[in-house]
C-alpha positions as CSV (number, residue, x, y, z in Angstrom):
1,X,154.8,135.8,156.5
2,X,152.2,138.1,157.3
3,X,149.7,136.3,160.5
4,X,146.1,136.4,159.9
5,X,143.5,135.8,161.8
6,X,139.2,136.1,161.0
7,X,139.7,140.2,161.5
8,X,142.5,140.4,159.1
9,X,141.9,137.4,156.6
10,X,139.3,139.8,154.0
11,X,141.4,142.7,154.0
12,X,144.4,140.9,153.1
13,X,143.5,138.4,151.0
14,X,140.4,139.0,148.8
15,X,141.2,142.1,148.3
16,X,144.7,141.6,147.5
17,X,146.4,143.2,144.0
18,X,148.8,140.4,144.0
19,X,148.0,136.6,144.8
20,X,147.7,135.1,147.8
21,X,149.2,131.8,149.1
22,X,147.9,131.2,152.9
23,X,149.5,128.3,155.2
24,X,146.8,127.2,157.7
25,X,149.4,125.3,160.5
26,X,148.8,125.2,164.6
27,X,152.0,125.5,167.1
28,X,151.9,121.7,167.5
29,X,152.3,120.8,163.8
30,X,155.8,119.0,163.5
31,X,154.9,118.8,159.2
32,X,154.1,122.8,159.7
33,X,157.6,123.4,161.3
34,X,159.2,121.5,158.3
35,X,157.4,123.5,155.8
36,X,157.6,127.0,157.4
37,X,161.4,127.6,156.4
38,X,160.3,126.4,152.6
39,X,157.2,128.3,151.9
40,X,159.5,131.7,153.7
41,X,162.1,130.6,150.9
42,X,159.4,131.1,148.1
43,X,158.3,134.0,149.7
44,X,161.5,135.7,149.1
45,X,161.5,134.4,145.5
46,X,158.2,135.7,144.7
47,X,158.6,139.1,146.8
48,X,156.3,141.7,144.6
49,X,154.3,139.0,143.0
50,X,152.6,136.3,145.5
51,X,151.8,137.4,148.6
52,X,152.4,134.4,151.4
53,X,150.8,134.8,154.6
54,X,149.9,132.2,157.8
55,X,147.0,131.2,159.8
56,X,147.2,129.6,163.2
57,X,144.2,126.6,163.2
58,X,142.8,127.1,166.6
59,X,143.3,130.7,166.8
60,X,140.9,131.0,164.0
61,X,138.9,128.0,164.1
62,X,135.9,128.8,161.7
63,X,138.5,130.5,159.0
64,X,140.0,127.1,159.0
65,X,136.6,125.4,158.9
66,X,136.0,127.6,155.7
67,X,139.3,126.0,153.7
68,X,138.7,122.6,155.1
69,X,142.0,123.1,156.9
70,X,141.4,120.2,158.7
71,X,144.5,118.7,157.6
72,X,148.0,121.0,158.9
73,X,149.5,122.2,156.7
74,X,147.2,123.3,154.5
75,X,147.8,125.9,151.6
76,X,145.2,127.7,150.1
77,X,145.6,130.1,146.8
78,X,143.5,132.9,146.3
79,X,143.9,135.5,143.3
80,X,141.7,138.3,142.9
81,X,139.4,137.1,146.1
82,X,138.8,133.9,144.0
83,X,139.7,130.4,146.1
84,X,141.8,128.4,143.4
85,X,142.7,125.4,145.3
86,X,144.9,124.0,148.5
87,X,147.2,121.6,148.7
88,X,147.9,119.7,152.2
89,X,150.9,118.3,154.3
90,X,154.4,118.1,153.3
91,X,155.5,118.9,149.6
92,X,158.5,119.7,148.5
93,X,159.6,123.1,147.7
94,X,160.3,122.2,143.7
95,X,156.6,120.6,143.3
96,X,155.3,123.9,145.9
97,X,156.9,125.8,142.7
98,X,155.6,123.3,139.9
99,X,152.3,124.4,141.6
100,X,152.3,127.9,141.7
101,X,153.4,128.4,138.2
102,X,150.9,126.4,137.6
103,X,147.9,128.3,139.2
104,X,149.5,131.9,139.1
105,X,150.5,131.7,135.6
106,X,150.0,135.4,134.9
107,X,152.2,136.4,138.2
């Protein structure tokens, strides 16, 4: 996963050809190091049509602020610079998939 922080987040995201699934997590986060190696996994499945990418919390603190990432971790999915929802904490990887089928039906 790509890391993004305020400078990068635009560029990356809204203006992104593919869809976006962003992980806000912070170092500390126990639930964030249990979900990191499932969200890479789905990465790999859906290399060339969802891009996945991570934001540390306190690193970018109003980025966060701006998803209501108050909760780690929190996913957010963007397509076409359009916010389409997040989902927070631990979810397992087949109900991860359920939901981005679900909100990237078209990928």
């Amino acid at each position: 996963m790509l890391h993004l922080t305020a400078k990068n987040f635009a560029t990356e995201t809204k203006h992104s050809p593919l869809p976006v699934v962003v992980m806000f997590y912070a170092v500390w986060c126990g639930k964030c190091a249990m979900m990191k190696p499932i969200v890479e996994e789905l990465e790999e499945k859906y290399r060339g049509r969802i891009n996945f990418y991570e934001v540390e919390i306190e690193e970018s603190v109003i980025l966060a602020a701006d998803y209501d990432a108050d909760i780690v971790p929190t996913f957010v999915f963007i397509e076409k610079g359009e916010f389409l929802g997040s989902m927070q904490g631990i979810i397992e990887e087949d109900l991860f998939e359920q939901r981005l089928q679900k909100i990237f039906r078209n990928s």
